[in-house]
C-alpha positions in Angstrom: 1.0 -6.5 17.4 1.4 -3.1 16.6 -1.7 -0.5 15.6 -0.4 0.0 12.5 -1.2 -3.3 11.7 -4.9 -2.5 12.9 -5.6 0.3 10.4 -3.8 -1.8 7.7 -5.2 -5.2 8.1 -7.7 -4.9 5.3 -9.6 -2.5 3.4 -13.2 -3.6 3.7 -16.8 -1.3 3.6 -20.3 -1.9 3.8 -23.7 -0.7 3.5 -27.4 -1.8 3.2 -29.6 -4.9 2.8 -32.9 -7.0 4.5 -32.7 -8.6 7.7 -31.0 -9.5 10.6 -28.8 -12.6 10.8 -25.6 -13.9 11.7 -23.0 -14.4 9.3 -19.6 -14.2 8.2 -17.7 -13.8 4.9 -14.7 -15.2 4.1 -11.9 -13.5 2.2 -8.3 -14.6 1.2 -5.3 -13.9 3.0 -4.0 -10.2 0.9 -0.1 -11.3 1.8 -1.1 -14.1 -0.3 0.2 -16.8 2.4 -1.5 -18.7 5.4 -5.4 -18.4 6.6 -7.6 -16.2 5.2 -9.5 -13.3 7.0 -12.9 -13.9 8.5 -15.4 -11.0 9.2 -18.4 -11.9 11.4 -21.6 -10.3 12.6 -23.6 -11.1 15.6 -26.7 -9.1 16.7 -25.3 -6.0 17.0 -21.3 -6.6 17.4 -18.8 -7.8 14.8 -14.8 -9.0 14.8 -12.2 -8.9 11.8 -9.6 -11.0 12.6 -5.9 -10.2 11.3 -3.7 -12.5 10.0 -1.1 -13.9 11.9 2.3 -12.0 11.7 5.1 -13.5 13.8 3.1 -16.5 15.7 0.6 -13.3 16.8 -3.4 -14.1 16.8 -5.6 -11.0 16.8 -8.7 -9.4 16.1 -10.5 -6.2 15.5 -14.1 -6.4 17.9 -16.5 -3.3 17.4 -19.9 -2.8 19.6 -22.2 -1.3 17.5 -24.5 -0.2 20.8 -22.1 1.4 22.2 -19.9 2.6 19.0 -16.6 0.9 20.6 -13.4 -0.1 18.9 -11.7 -2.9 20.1 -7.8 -4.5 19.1 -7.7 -7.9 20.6 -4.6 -9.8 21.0 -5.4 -13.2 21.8 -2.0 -14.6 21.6 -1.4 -12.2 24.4 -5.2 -12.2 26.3 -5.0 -8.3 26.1 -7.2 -6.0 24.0 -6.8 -2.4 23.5 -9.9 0.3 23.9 -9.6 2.7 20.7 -11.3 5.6 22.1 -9.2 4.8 25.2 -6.0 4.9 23.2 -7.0 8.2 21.2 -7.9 9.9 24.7 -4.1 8.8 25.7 -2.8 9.7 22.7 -4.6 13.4 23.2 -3.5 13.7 26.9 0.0 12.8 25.7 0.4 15.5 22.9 -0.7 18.2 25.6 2.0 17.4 28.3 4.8 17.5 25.3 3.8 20.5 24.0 3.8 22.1 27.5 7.2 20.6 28.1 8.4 21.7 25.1 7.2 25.3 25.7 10.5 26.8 26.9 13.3 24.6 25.3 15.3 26.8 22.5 14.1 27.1 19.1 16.4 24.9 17.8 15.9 21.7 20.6 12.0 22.2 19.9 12.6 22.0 16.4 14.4 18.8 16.3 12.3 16.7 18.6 9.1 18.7 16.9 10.3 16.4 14.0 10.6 13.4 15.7 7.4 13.2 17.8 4.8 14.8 15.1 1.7 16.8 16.2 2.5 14.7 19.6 4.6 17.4 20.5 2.2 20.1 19.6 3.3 20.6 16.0 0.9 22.2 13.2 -1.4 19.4 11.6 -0.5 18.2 7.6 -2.0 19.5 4.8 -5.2 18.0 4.1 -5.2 15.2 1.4 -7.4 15.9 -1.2 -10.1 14.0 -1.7 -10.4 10.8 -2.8 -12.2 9.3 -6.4 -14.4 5.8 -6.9 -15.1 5.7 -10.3 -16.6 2.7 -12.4 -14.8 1.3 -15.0 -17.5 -0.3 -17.0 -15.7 -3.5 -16.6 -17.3 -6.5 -14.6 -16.3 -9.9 -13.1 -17.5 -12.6 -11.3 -16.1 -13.8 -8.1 -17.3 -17.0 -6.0 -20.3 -16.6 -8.5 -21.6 -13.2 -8.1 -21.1 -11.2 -10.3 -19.4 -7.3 -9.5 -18.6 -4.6 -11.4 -15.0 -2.9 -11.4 -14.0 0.6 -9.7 -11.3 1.9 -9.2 -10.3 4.2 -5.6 -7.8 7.0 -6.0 -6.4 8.3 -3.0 -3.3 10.8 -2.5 -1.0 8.0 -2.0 -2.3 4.8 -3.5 -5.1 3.2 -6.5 -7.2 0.2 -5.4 -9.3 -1.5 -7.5 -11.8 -3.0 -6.0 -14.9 -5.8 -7.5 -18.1 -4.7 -6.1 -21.5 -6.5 -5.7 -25.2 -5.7 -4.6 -25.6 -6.6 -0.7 -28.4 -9.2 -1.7 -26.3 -10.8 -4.4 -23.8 -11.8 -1.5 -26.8 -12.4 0.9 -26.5 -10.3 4.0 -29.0 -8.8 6.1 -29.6 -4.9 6.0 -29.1 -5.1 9.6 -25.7 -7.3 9.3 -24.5 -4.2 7.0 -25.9 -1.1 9.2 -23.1 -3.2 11.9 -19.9 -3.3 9.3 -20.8 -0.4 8.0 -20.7 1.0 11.9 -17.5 -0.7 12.1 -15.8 0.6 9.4 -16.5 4.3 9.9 -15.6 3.8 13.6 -12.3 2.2 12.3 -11.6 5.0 9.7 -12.3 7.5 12.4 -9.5 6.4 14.6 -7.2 6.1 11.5 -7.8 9.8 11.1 -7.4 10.9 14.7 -3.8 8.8 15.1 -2.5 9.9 11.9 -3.6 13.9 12.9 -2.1 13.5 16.2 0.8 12.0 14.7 1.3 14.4 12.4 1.1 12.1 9.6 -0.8 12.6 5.7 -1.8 9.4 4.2 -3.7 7.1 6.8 -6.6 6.5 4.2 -9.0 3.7 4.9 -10.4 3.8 1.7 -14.2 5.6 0.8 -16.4 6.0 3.8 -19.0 4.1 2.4 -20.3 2.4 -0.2 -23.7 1.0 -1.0 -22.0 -2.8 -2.3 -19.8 -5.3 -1.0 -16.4 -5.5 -2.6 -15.7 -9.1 -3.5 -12.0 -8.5 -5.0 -9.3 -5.3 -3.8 -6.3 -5.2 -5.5 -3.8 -2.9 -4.8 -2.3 -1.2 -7.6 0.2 1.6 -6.2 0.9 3.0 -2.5 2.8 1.0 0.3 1.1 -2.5 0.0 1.3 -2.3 -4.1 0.6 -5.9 -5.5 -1.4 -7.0 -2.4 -4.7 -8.6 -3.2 -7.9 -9.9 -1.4 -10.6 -11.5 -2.6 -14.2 -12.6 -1.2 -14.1 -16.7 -0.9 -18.0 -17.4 0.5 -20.3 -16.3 3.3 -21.4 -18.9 6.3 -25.1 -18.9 8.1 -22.8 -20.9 11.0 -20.6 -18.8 13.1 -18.6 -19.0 16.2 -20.0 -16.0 18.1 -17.5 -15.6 20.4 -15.1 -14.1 18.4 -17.0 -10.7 18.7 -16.3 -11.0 22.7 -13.6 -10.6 24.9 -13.1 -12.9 27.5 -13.2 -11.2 30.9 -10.2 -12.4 31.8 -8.2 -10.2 29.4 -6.4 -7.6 30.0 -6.9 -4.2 29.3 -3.7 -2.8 27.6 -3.5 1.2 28.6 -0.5 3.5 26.7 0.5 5.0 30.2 0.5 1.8 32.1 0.9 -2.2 30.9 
């Protein structure tokens, strides 16, 4: 499973509510095909799991305590540390830039095209920033009812159905977690796509203050796709926000 897949396995944020309970929501599968998508809080960790691609099981685990990303693969028992990977990725782009130091203009040039800011090339131009407006429209989804905005990025339009945090019935201290987890998510979006050089890694607003119960793409790369919030459940498996111990830690230098 690769981490593009990770940063484009669902657009979901999150803000504030009451109090603290385990939960999970339930949302529909955006290819359109096979099992839905699952988010889950647990005291204070959380897991999103990804929809299987290619007989592949994985999840995204995020420890709120300790502000940690985690990509698990459980078809493989490895998981990935995000901070780790950013750290490798960073330690990486210094030892190509160094190497690349005294190769002729036109050899750095080439493979300064190929690798990104990996091989110590200028960042992109900043994006500009992005829009949520409010249409004025409303709908109502799994019987709460959400009002329509749309999200306006450089390089897509999402509209999204959002819907009051007690409406959907989730703890203010559930929320402060996905909240957490989607920043921390977005975050490591933005560091791989500057140290790879690339524009357009957008995770979507940094926060909202409502839950979005429908997301439709309308342009960008995953035009058409479309998820849409299903029910919440009081019962939970909270395992999912763990990693067995017997995983392996996956490392960009090593296995």
């Amino acid at each position: 499973m690769t981490t593009k897949k990770v940063f484009t396995a669902v657009l979901l944020t999150f803000a504030a509510g009451s109090v603290s309970a385990d939960i999970a929501l339930e949302y529909s599968n955006p290819a359109g095909q096979g099992e839905g998508m699952t988010l889950v809080v647990s005291g204070s960790r959380s897991a999103m799991d990804i929809p299987a691609a290619q007989g592949e099981e994985g999840r995204i685990v995020f420890d709120s305590d300790s502000n940690k990303l985690f990509m698990v693969m459980d078809s493989e028992r490895r998981y990935l540390d995000m901070d780790s990977m950013m750290q490798s990725l960073g330690g990486l782009s210094n030892m190509l830039a160094g190497m690349m130091e005294n190769m002729p203009e036109d050899t750095k040039g080439q493979l300064g095209g190929l690798l990104g800011n990996l091989g110590g090339n200028q960042s992109p131009e900043p994006m500009p920033a992005p829009e949520l407006t409010a249409t004025g429209e409303s709908d109502t989804i799994a019987g709460i009812r959400c009002d329509i905005s749309t999200y306006r990025a450089a390089d897509a339009e999402i509209e999204m159905c959002l819907a009051d945090p007690g409406d959907v019935g989730i703890s203010g201290a559930d929320f402060s977690v996905l909240k957490a987890m989607m920043a921390k998510q977005k975050e490591s979006a933005k560091q791989a796509s500057e140290m790879l050089g690339m524009r357009g890694m957008d995770m979507g607003p940094g926060a909202i203050d409502q839950v979005p119960l429908r997301i439709r793409q309308l342009s960008g790369p995953d035009a058409g796709s479309s998820s849409e919030f299903l029910g919440t459940k009081q019962e939970i498996d909270a395992s999912v926000t763990v990693i067995p111990q017997d995983y392996q830690l996956m490392s960009l230098t090593g296995n």
